[in-house]
N, C-alpha and C positions, 0 to 999 in steps of 0.2 A: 399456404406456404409452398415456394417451389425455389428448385435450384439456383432462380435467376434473385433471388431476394439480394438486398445487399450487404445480409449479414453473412451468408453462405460465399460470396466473392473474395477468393485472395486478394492480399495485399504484400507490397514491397515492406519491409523495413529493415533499411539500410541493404545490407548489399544480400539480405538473408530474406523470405518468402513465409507468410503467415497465409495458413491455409486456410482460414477462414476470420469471421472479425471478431469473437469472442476474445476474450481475455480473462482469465482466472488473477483477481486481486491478491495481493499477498496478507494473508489473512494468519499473523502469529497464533501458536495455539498448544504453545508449554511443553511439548513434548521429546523437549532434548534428551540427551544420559546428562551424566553432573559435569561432562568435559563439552556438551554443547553439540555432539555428534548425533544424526538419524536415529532412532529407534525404531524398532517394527511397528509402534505406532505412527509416525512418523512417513516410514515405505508407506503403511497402507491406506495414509489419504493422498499420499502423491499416485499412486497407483492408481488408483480411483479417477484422479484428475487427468491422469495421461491415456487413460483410456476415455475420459470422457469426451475427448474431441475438440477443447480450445483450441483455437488457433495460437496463443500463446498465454505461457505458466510462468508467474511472477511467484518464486521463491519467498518466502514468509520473512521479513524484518529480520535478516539472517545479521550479525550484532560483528563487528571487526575488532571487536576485543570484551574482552568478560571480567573485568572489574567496573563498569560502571553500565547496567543492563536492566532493564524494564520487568525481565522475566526471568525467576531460577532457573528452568530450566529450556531455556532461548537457542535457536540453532546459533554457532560462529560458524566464520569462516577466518581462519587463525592456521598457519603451518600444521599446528595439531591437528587440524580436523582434513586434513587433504584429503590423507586416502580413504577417510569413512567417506568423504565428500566425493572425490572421485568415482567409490565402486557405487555411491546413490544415485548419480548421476547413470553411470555405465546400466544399471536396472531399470530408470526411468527409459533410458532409451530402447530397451530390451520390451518395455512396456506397450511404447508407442514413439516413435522416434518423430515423427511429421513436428510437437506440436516446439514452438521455437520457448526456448528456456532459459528466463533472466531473473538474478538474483539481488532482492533490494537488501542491498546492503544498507544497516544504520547504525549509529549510536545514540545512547539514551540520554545521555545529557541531565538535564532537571529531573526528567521522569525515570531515571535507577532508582529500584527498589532501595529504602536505605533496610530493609534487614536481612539482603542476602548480598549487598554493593558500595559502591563507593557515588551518593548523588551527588556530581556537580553541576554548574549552572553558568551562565553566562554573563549572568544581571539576575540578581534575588528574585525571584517575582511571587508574589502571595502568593500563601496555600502549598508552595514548593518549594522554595529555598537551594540550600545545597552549598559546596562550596566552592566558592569560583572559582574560575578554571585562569589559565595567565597563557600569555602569546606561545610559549614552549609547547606547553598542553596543548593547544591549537595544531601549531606545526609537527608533532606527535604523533594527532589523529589523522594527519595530512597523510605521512605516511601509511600507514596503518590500513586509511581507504585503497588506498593505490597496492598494498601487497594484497589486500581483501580482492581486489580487482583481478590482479594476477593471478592469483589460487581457483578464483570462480573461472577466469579463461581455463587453467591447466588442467582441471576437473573435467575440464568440456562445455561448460556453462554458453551459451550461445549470445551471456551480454549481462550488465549488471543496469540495475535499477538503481540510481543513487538518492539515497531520499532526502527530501527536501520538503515534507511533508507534516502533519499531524503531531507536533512540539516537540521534535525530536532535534536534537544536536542542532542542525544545518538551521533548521528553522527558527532556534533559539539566536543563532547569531544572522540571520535576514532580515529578522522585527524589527522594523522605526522602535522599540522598547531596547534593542541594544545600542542606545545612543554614548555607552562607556569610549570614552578619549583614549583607545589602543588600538592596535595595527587591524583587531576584527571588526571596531564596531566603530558608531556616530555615520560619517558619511557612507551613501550608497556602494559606492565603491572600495570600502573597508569593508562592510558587510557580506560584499559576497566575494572577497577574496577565497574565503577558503570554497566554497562552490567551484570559482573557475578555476583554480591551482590545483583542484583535484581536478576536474575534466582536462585540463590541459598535461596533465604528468600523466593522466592512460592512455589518451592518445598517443603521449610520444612514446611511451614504454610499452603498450601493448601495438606491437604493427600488423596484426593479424586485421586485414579489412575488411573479416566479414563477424567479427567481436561487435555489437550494437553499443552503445551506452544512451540511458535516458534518464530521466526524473518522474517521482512521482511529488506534484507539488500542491499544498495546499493556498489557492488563492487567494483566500481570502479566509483568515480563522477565526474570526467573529469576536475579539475582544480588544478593548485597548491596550494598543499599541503593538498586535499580534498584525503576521503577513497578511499582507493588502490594506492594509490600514494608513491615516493620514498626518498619523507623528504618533511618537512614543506613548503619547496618553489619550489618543485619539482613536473612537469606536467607526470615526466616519469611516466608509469604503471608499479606496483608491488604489485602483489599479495598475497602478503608473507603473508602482517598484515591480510589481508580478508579471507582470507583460514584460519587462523590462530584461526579466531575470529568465524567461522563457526563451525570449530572442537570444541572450548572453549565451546561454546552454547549447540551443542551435548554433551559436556562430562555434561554438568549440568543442563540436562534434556530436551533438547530441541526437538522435535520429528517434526518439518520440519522447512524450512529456506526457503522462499519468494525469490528466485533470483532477485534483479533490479541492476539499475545502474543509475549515474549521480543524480545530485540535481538539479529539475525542477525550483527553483527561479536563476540558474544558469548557468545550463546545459540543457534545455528542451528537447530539440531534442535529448538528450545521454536517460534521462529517459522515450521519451514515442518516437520513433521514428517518423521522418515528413515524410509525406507522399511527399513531393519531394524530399527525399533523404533517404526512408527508408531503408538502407544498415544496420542501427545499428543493425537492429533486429541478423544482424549474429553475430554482436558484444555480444550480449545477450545471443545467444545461446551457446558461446564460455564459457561465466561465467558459464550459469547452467550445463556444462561439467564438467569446472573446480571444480566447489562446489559437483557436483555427485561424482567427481572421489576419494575426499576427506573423505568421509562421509560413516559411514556403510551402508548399504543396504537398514537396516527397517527406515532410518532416509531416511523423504518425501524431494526432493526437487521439488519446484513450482517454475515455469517459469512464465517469464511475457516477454510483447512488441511483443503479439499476434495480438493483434486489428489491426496493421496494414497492415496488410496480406491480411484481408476482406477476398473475395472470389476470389481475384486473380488481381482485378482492384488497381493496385498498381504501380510502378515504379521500380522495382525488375530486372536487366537484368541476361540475359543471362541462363534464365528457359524458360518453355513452360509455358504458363500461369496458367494449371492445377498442376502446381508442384511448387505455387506460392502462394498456399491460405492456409487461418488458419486452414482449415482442412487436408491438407497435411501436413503439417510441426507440427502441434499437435501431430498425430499419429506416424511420422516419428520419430521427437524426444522423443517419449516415446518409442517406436520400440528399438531407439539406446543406449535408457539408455543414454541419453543429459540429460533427466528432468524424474519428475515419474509423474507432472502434469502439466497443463495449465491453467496460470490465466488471463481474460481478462478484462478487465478497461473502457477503451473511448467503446469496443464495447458492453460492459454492459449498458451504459447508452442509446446506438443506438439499443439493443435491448436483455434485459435482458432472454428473452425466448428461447434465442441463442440452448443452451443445449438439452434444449424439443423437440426443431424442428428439431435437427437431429437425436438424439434418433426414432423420429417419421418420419424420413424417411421424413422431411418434406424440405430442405435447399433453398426449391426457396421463402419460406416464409420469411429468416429470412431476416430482418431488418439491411442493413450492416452500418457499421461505416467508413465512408470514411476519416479520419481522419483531416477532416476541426480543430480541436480544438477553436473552437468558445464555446464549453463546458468550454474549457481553460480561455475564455475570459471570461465566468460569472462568474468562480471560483475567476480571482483575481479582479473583480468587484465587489465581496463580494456577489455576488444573487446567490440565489438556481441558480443549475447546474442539465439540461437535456439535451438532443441531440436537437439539433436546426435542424437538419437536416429531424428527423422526429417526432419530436414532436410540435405541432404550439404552444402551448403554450410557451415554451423557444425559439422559432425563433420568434415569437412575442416581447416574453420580452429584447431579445436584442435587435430587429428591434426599439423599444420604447424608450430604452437606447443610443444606438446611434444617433436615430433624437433630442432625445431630448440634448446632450454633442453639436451635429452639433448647432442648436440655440443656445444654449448659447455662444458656441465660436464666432458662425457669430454675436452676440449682443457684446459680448466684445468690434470686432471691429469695 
Protein backbone atom coordinates (compact mmCIF):
# COMPACT_ATOMS: atom_id res chain seq x y z
CA UNK A 1 0.00 0.00 0.00
CA UNK A 2 1.14 3.51 -0.74
CA UNK A 3 0.03 6.96 -0.86
CA UNK A 4 -0.98 6.88 -4.45
CA UNK A 5 -3.89 4.12 -3.64
CA UNK A 6 -7.27 5.27 -4.30
CA UNK A 7 -8.49 4.87 -0.97
CA UNK A 8 -5.81 7.53 0.55
CA UNK A 9 -6.99 10.21 -2.36
CA UNK A 10 -9.28 13.24 -1.34
CA UNK A 11 -12.27 13.69 -2.60
CA UNK A 12 -14.92 16.79 -3.16
CA UNK A 13 -18.31 16.57 -1.53
CA UNK A 14 -20.19 19.18 -2.35
CA UNK A 15 -18.40 22.37 -1.86
CA UNK A 16 -16.62 20.62 1.44
CA UNK A 17 -13.16 18.21 0.91
CA UNK A 18 -13.02 14.60 2.28
CA UNK A 19 -9.46 13.74 3.09
CA UNK A 20 -9.50 10.58 2.28
CA UNK A 21 -12.36 7.78 0.95
CA UNK A 22 -13.14 6.02 4.22
CA UNK A 23 -16.32 6.49 5.63
CA UNK A 24 -17.48 5.41 9.28
CA UNK A 25 -21.31 4.06 8.97
CA UNK A 26 -23.62 5.30 11.40
CA UNK A 27 -23.82 2.45 13.55
CA UNK A 28 -26.69 3.18 16.77
CA UNK A 29 -25.40 1.86 19.83
CA UNK A 30 -27.92 2.83 22.99
CA UNK A 31 -25.90 5.14 24.64
CA UNK A 32 -27.96 8.25 25.19
CA UNK A 33 -28.91 9.98 28.96
CA UNK A 34 -32.93 9.56 29.24
CA UNK A 35 -33.36 13.21 27.43
CA UNK A 36 -31.23 11.57 24.25
CA UNK A 37 -28.03 13.78 24.88
CA UNK A 38 -24.01 12.45 24.53
CA UNK A 39 -22.79 10.69 27.35
CA UNK A 40 -19.17 9.93 28.19
CA UNK A 41 -19.74 6.79 26.66
CA UNK A 42 -20.93 8.16 23.74
CA UNK A 43 -17.58 11.06 23.49
CA UNK A 44 -15.54 8.06 23.87
CA UNK A 45 -16.36 6.22 20.78
CA UNK A 46 -16.68 9.42 18.85
CA UNK A 47 -13.30 10.18 20.06
CA UNK A 48 -12.00 7.15 18.95
CA UNK A 49 -13.43 7.61 15.60
CA UNK A 50 -12.09 11.14 15.10
CA UNK A 51 -8.92 10.16 15.78
CA UNK A 52 -9.04 7.31 13.66
CA UNK A 53 -8.73 9.07 10.40
CA UNK A 54 -11.95 8.71 8.17
CA UNK A 55 -12.22 10.83 5.80
CA UNK A 56 -15.92 11.22 6.97
CA UNK A 57 -18.22 10.49 10.24
CA UNK A 58 -21.88 9.64 9.74
CA UNK A 59 -23.50 10.36 13.33
CA UNK A 60 -25.50 7.32 14.56
CA UNK A 61 -29.57 7.24 13.62
CA UNK A 62 -29.56 10.44 15.68
CA UNK A 63 -33.95 10.26 16.03
CA UNK A 64 -36.02 14.11 15.34
CA UNK A 65 -38.17 13.39 18.01
CA UNK A 66 -38.57 10.85 20.92
CA UNK A 67 -41.89 9.56 21.26
CA UNK A 68 -41.84 7.21 18.62
CA UNK A 69 -37.88 5.68 18.67
CA UNK A 70 -36.21 2.21 18.08
CA UNK A 71 -34.00 2.64 21.09
CA UNK A 72 -34.43 3.86 24.85
CA UNK A 73 -31.73 5.40 25.05
CA UNK A 74 -31.21 6.73 21.20
CA UNK A 75 -29.30 10.12 20.52
CA UNK A 76 -32.09 13.22 19.32
CA UNK A 77 -31.54 15.92 17.75
CA UNK A 78 -34.61 18.21 19.25
CA UNK A 79 -34.07 22.13 20.56
CA UNK A 80 -33.35 20.25 23.91
CA UNK A 81 -30.42 18.66 22.83
CA UNK A 82 -28.58 21.75 21.00
CA UNK A 83 -26.24 22.70 23.45
CA UNK A 84 -25.21 19.06 24.74
CA UNK A 85 -25.17 18.64 20.79
CA UNK A 86 -23.35 21.71 20.07
CA UNK A 87 -20.41 21.39 22.87
CA UNK A 88 -19.97 17.32 21.29
CA UNK A 89 -19.59 18.57 18.32
CA UNK A 90 -17.14 21.60 19.53
CA UNK A 91 -14.86 18.21 21.22
CA UNK A 92 -15.07 16.22 18.27
CA UNK A 93 -13.39 19.04 16.50
CA UNK A 94 -10.98 19.75 19.35
CA UNK A 95 -10.33 15.93 18.59
CA UNK A 96 -9.58 15.90 14.99
CA UNK A 97 -11.20 18.66 13.09
CA UNK A 98 -9.98 17.31 9.14
CA UNK A 99 -12.56 14.36 9.21
CA UNK A 100 -16.15 16.03 7.45
CA UNK A 101 -19.20 15.30 10.02
CA UNK A 102 -22.85 14.45 8.95
CA UNK A 103 -25.64 13.41 11.01
CA UNK A 104 -28.32 10.65 9.82
CA UNK A 105 -30.99 11.90 10.98
CA UNK A 106 -34.37 9.27 11.35
CA UNK A 107 -37.61 8.25 12.57
CA UNK A 108 -38.62 4.93 13.64
CA UNK A 109 -41.91 4.40 12.32
CA UNK A 110 -43.04 0.52 12.60
CA UNK A 111 -39.91 -0.25 14.44
CA UNK A 112 -40.41 2.06 17.95
CA UNK A 113 -40.07 -0.03 20.64
CA UNK A 114 -43.66 -0.40 21.95
CA UNK A 115 -42.41 -0.58 25.78
CA UNK A 116 -40.55 2.60 25.99
CA UNK A 117 -42.81 4.53 22.71
CA UNK A 118 -45.40 5.22 20.68
CA UNK A 119 -45.18 2.33 17.35
CA UNK A 120 -46.75 3.74 14.39
CA UNK A 121 -46.81 2.50 10.81
CA UNK A 122 -47.73 3.41 7.47
CA UNK A 123 -49.56 0.19 6.31
CA UNK A 124 -49.80 -2.73 9.08
CA UNK A 125 -47.28 -5.07 7.95
CA UNK A 126 -46.80 -8.59 9.81
CA UNK A 127 -44.84 -9.28 12.69
CA UNK A 128 -44.98 -5.21 13.24
CA UNK A 129 -48.08 -3.61 13.26
CA UNK A 130 -48.49 -0.29 14.94
CA UNK A 131 -50.90 2.41 14.64
CA UNK A 132 -51.14 4.30 11.53
CA UNK A 133 -50.15 7.32 11.16
CA UNK A 134 -52.72 10.04 8.88
CA UNK A 135 -51.43 12.96 6.26
CA UNK A 136 -50.96 15.58 9.57
CA UNK A 137 -48.55 12.98 11.27
CA UNK A 138 -46.76 12.95 8.00
CA UNK A 139 -46.61 16.75 7.41
CA UNK A 140 -45.52 16.86 11.32
CA UNK A 141 -42.57 14.82 10.75
CA UNK A 142 -41.97 17.01 7.64
CA UNK A 143 -41.26 19.63 9.94
CA UNK A 144 -39.54 18.08 12.48
CA UNK A 145 -36.76 16.68 9.76
CA UNK A 146 -36.08 20.22 8.63
CA UNK A 147 -35.77 21.86 12.44
CA UNK A 148 -33.51 18.36 12.95
CA UNK A 149 -31.57 19.89 9.92
CA UNK A 150 -31.22 23.22 11.20
CA UNK A 151 -30.01 22.18 14.90
CA UNK A 152 -27.31 19.71 13.21
CA UNK A 153 -26.21 22.90 10.85
CA UNK A 154 -26.23 25.35 14.24
CA UNK A 155 -24.21 22.76 16.21
CA UNK A 156 -21.53 22.85 13.42
CA UNK A 157 -22.62 19.49 11.96
CA UNK A 158 -20.94 19.73 8.35
CA UNK A 159 -24.34 18.16 6.68
CA UNK A 160 -27.05 15.66 7.52
CA UNK A 161 -27.62 12.08 6.30
CA UNK A 162 -31.37 11.87 5.74
CA UNK A 163 -32.41 8.22 5.94
CA UNK A 164 -34.12 6.55 3.56
CA UNK A 165 -32.93 3.29 4.53
CA UNK A 166 -33.14 -0.18 6.66
CA UNK A 167 -37.48 0.08 7.53
CA UNK A 168 -37.25 3.24 8.95
CA UNK A 169 -40.04 5.91 8.44
CA UNK A 170 -38.91 7.29 4.89
CA UNK A 171 -38.65 3.68 3.85
CA UNK A 172 -41.96 2.58 5.12
CA UNK A 173 -43.68 5.33 3.01
CA UNK A 174 -41.31 4.49 -0.44
CA UNK A 175 -42.48 0.56 -0.58
CA UNK A 176 -44.74 -0.50 -3.70
CA UNK A 177 -46.41 -2.03 0.11
CA UNK A 178 -47.65 1.61 0.68
CA UNK A 179 -50.04 1.41 -2.06
CA UNK A 180 -52.91 3.29 0.87
CA UNK A 181 -55.18 6.00 -1.44
CA UNK A 182 -53.58 9.33 0.58
CA UNK A 183 -51.42 12.22 -0.22
CA UNK A 184 -48.24 9.51 0.94
CA UNK A 185 -48.77 6.53 -0.71
CA UNK A 186 -50.21 4.25 -4.00
CA UNK A 187 -48.52 6.31 -6.87
CA UNK A 188 -44.66 6.93 -7.25
CA UNK A 189 -45.00 10.27 -6.74
CA UNK A 190 -47.23 10.27 -3.54
CA UNK A 191 -44.56 7.97 -2.09
CA UNK A 192 -41.86 10.02 -2.18
CA UNK A 193 -43.34 13.37 -1.43
CA UNK A 194 -42.29 13.43 1.86
CA UNK A 195 -38.50 12.58 0.68
CA UNK A 196 -38.40 15.54 -1.74
CA UNK A 197 -40.43 18.14 0.43
CA UNK A 198 -37.93 17.52 3.04
CA UNK A 199 -34.76 17.96 0.70
CA UNK A 200 -36.42 20.86 -0.94
CA UNK A 201 -37.52 23.02 2.65
CA UNK A 202 -33.26 22.51 3.54
CA UNK A 203 -32.23 23.74 0.77
CA UNK A 204 -34.28 26.62 0.74
CA UNK A 205 -33.94 27.41 4.63
CA UNK A 206 -30.61 26.32 5.25
CA UNK A 207 -28.35 28.82 2.64
CA UNK A 208 -25.22 27.90 3.98
CA UNK A 209 -23.52 26.34 0.56
CA UNK A 210 -21.03 24.45 2.12
CA UNK A 211 -24.15 22.42 4.57
CA UNK A 212 -23.93 18.79 2.41
CA UNK A 213 -27.22 16.82 2.38
CA UNK A 214 -27.33 13.01 1.37
CA UNK A 215 -29.19 9.72 1.81
CA UNK A 216 -28.40 6.58 3.12
CA UNK A 217 -30.79 4.33 0.91
CA UNK A 218 -31.69 0.88 0.95
CA UNK A 219 -32.04 -0.55 -2.76
CA UNK A 220 -33.33 -2.99 -2.65
CA UNK A 221 -34.79 -4.76 1.01
CA UNK A 222 -35.29 -8.19 0.05
CA UNK A 223 -39.04 -8.69 0.84
CA UNK A 224 -42.46 -8.23 -0.72
CA UNK A 225 -43.32 -5.35 -1.46
CA UNK A 226 -40.31 -3.71 0.42
CA UNK A 227 -37.90 -0.90 -1.63
CA UNK A 228 -36.84 -2.03 -5.02
CA UNK A 229 -39.33 -4.41 -5.30
CA UNK A 230 -41.97 -4.95 -8.24
CA UNK A 231 -45.54 -4.17 -6.66
CA UNK A 232 -46.84 -4.28 -3.24
CA UNK A 233 -46.69 -8.08 -2.81
CA UNK A 234 -43.93 -8.61 -5.15
CA UNK A 235 -40.44 -10.40 -3.98
CA UNK A 236 -39.20 -9.69 -7.64
CA UNK A 237 -36.12 -7.04 -7.84
CA UNK A 238 -36.81 -3.69 -9.76
CA UNK A 239 -34.90 -1.01 -9.72
CA UNK A 240 -36.65 1.30 -11.46
CA UNK A 241 -38.50 3.18 -8.24
CA UNK A 242 -34.61 3.25 -6.48
CA UNK A 243 -32.71 4.63 -9.26
CA UNK A 244 -35.53 6.72 -9.64
CA UNK A 245 -35.34 8.05 -6.21
CA UNK A 246 -31.49 8.39 -6.15
CA UNK A 247 -31.63 10.82 -9.29
CA UNK A 248 -34.83 12.76 -7.50
CA UNK A 249 -32.43 13.36 -4.46
CA UNK A 250 -29.65 14.48 -6.80
CA UNK A 251 -31.85 16.79 -8.66
CA UNK A 252 -32.77 18.54 -5.07
CA UNK A 253 -29.63 18.92 -3.69
CA UNK A 254 -28.38 15.90 -2.63
CA UNK A 255 -24.40 15.66 -2.95
CA UNK A 256 -23.92 11.80 -1.98
CA UNK A 257 -26.17 8.69 -1.52
CA UNK A 258 -25.10 5.93 1.17
CA UNK A 259 -25.50 2.72 -1.07
CA UNK A 260 -27.22 -0.29 1.34
CA UNK A 261 -29.73 -2.75 0.98
CA UNK A 262 -32.34 -4.90 2.95
CA UNK A 263 -34.07 -4.00 6.37
CA UNK A 264 -32.14 -5.52 9.24
CA UNK A 265 -35.45 -6.23 11.52
CA UNK A 266 -36.14 -8.20 8.34
CA UNK A 267 -33.74 -9.01 6.08
CA UNK A 268 -30.33 -9.00 8.24
CA UNK A 269 -28.12 -11.00 6.36
CA UNK A 270 -29.19 -8.81 2.93
CA UNK A 271 -28.20 -5.54 4.99
CA UNK A 272 -24.97 -6.38 6.75
CA UNK A 273 -23.70 -9.62 5.12
CA UNK A 274 -23.08 -13.12 7.34
CA UNK A 275 -20.07 -14.16 7.65
CA UNK A 276 -21.31 -17.82 6.65
CA UNK A 277 -22.54 -16.77 3.54
CA UNK A 278 -21.09 -13.50 2.87
CA UNK A 279 -21.74 -13.65 -1.04
CA UNK A 280 -24.27 -10.51 -0.61
CA UNK A 281 -21.42 -8.22 -0.36
CA UNK A 282 -21.31 -8.79 -4.59
CA UNK A 283 -24.87 -8.18 -4.20
CA UNK A 284 -23.85 -4.73 -2.85
CA UNK A 285 -21.51 -3.96 -5.10
CA UNK A 286 -23.75 -4.57 -8.00
CA UNK A 287 -26.24 -1.55 -6.25
CA UNK A 288 -23.38 1.02 -5.77
CA UNK A 289 -22.73 0.38 -9.73
CA UNK A 290 -25.98 0.70 -10.43
CA UNK A 291 -26.46 4.04 -8.35
CA UNK A 292 -22.86 5.33 -9.91
CA UNK A 293 -23.94 4.68 -13.19
CA UNK A 294 -26.95 6.92 -12.65
CA UNK A 295 -25.70 9.83 -10.99
CA UNK A 296 -23.46 12.75 -12.37
CA UNK A 297 -19.86 12.38 -11.62
CA UNK A 298 -19.48 15.13 -8.68
CA UNK A 299 -22.47 13.37 -7.00
CA UNK A 300 -20.35 11.01 -4.06
CA UNK A 301 -21.64 7.56 -4.05
CA UNK A 302 -20.66 5.52 -0.65
CA UNK A 303 -20.56 1.89 -0.53
CA UNK A 304 -21.34 -0.13 2.41
CA UNK A 305 -21.09 -4.24 3.45
CA UNK A 306 -17.30 -3.75 3.67
CA UNK A 307 -16.66 -5.10 7.19
CA UNK A 308 -17.03 -8.28 6.07
CA UNK A 309 -14.16 -8.84 3.89
CA UNK A 310 -11.93 -8.23 7.26
CA UNK A 311 -8.57 -9.01 5.80
CA UNK A 312 -9.44 -11.90 3.94
CA UNK A 313 -10.59 -14.54 6.83
CA UNK A 314 -13.99 -14.87 5.28
CA UNK A 315 -16.01 -17.44 3.28
CA UNK A 316 -15.62 -15.93 -0.14
CA UNK A 317 -14.95 -18.73 -2.87
CA UNK A 318 -13.37 -18.96 -5.63
CA UNK A 319 -10.60 -15.80 -5.00
CA UNK A 320 -7.03 -16.29 -3.57
CA UNK A 321 -7.42 -15.17 -0.37
CA UNK A 322 -5.32 -11.72 -0.97
CA UNK A 323 -8.01 -10.69 -3.52
CA UNK A 324 -10.62 -11.35 -0.67
CA UNK A 325 -10.12 -8.38 1.75
CA UNK A 326 -11.58 -5.03 2.55
CA UNK A 327 -8.52 -3.64 1.16
CA UNK A 328 -8.69 -5.07 -2.13
CA UNK A 329 -12.08 -4.67 -3.06
CA UNK A 330 -12.06 -0.86 -1.40
CA UNK A 331 -9.52 0.16 -3.89
CA UNK A 332 -10.74 -2.03 -6.54
CA UNK A 333 -14.05 -0.56 -6.63
CA UNK A 334 -13.02 2.91 -6.43
CA UNK A 335 -10.31 1.92 -9.25
CA UNK A 336 -13.63 0.81 -11.31
CA UNK A 337 -15.87 3.64 -10.70
CA UNK A 338 -18.39 0.72 -8.57
CA UNK A 339 -18.38 3.49 -5.53
CA UNK A 340 -16.19 6.80 -5.21
CA UNK A 341 -16.09 5.57 -1.18
CA UNK A 342 -16.17 2.93 1.46
CA UNK A 343 -18.17 2.98 4.50
CA UNK A 344 -17.53 0.54 7.25
CA UNK A 345 -19.90 -0.37 10.21
CA UNK A 346 -19.57 -3.71 12.37
CA UNK A 347 -15.73 -3.10 11.53
CA UNK A 348 -15.83 0.45 13.09
CA UNK A 349 -17.02 -0.77 16.23
CA UNK A 350 -14.03 -3.82 16.07
CA UNK A 351 -11.72 -1.14 15.41
CA UNK A 352 -12.44 2.52 14.70
CA UNK A 353 -8.51 3.33 13.86
CA UNK A 354 -9.03 1.18 10.83
CA UNK A 355 -8.10 4.14 8.55
CA UNK A 356 -4.98 5.44 10.56
CA UNK A 357 -3.48 2.17 10.47
CA UNK A 358 -3.09 1.83 6.94
CA UNK A 359 -2.49 5.26 6.13
CA UNK A 360 0.42 4.49 8.66
CA UNK A 361 1.50 1.48 6.77
CA UNK A 362 0.53 -0.11 9.80
CA UNK A 363 -2.49 -3.18 8.88
CA UNK A 364 -1.07 -5.99 11.00
CA UNK A 365 -2.31 -3.78 13.96
CA UNK A 366 -5.64 -3.35 12.88
CA UNK A 367 -8.29 -4.85 14.99
CA UNK A 368 -10.55 -7.07 12.48
CA UNK A 369 -14.08 -7.52 12.73
CA UNK A 370 -14.90 -11.12 12.20
CA UNK A 371 -18.45 -10.70 11.84
CA UNK A 372 -19.68 -12.61 15.01
CA UNK A 373 -22.73 -9.70 15.24
CA UNK A 374 -23.16 -10.35 18.85
CA UNK A 375 -22.81 -6.29 18.44
CA UNK A 376 -26.17 -7.16 16.76
CA UNK A 377 -27.24 -8.81 19.81
CA UNK A 378 -26.81 -5.73 22.19
CA UNK A 379 -28.26 -3.64 19.83
CA UNK A 380 -31.63 -5.28 19.91
CA UNK A 381 -31.08 -5.88 23.70
CA UNK A 382 -31.39 -2.28 24.05
CA UNK A 383 -27.49 -2.01 25.68
CA UNK A 384 -24.88 0.10 24.56
CA UNK A 385 -23.28 -1.77 21.47
CA UNK A 386 -19.20 -2.58 21.24
CA UNK A 387 -17.19 -5.35 19.65
CA UNK A 388 -17.34 -8.07 22.07
CA UNK A 389 -14.83 -9.57 20.30
CA UNK A 390 -12.13 -7.17 21.31
CA UNK A 391 -13.35 -5.18 23.72
CA UNK A 392 -13.86 -6.95 27.36
CA UNK A 393 -15.92 -4.53 28.49
CA UNK A 394 -19.19 -5.53 25.91
CA UNK A 395 -17.95 -9.27 25.94
CA UNK A 396 -18.46 -9.10 29.54
CA UNK A 397 -21.69 -7.13 29.37
CA UNK A 398 -23.19 -9.81 27.19
CA UNK A 399 -21.40 -12.73 28.99
CA UNK A 400 -23.53 -11.12 32.19
CA UNK A 401 -26.60 -10.84 30.06
CA UNK A 402 -26.85 -14.19 29.00
CA UNK A 403 -26.00 -16.04 32.47
CA UNK A 404 -28.05 -13.85 33.98
CA UNK A 405 -31.62 -14.57 30.99
CA UNK A 406 -29.96 -18.65 31.60
CA UNK A 407 -31.16 -18.30 35.51
CA UNK A 408 -34.04 -16.96 35.18
CA UNK A 409 -35.36 -19.42 32.51
CA UNK A 410 -33.73 -22.43 34.55
CA UNK A 411 -35.81 -20.80 37.80
CA UNK A 412 -38.93 -20.55 35.66
CA UNK A 413 -38.73 -24.21 35.31
Amino acid sequence: MNSNDPVFQPLKVGNLTAANRFVINAMECCDSDEEGNPTERTYRRYRNLFEGGAGLIDLEAITVQYDSRSRQFQLSVMPRNQKALTKFVAEMRKVNPQPLFVWQLTHSGELSHPAFSRRVCVKPLAGFGGEPIDEDYVDKAIEQFVTAAKIAHDCGADGIDFKNCHGYLDSQLLRPYNDRKWKYGGPWENRTRFTYTIYERIRKEISDPKFIMGSKVSIWEGFPGGQGSAGPDSPVMDLTESLDLVKGMEARGAKFIIVSAGSPSITLALSQPDKKVPDDCYLHFTFQKRVRDVLKPETVVIGSAYSVLNNGNNELQARNKEENTLWFWANKNIRDRVTDMVAIGRQSLADGQLPRKFAEGRPEDIRWCNACDHCIELLIRQKPVGCTTHDREYSQALKAIREAEGALAAKRT
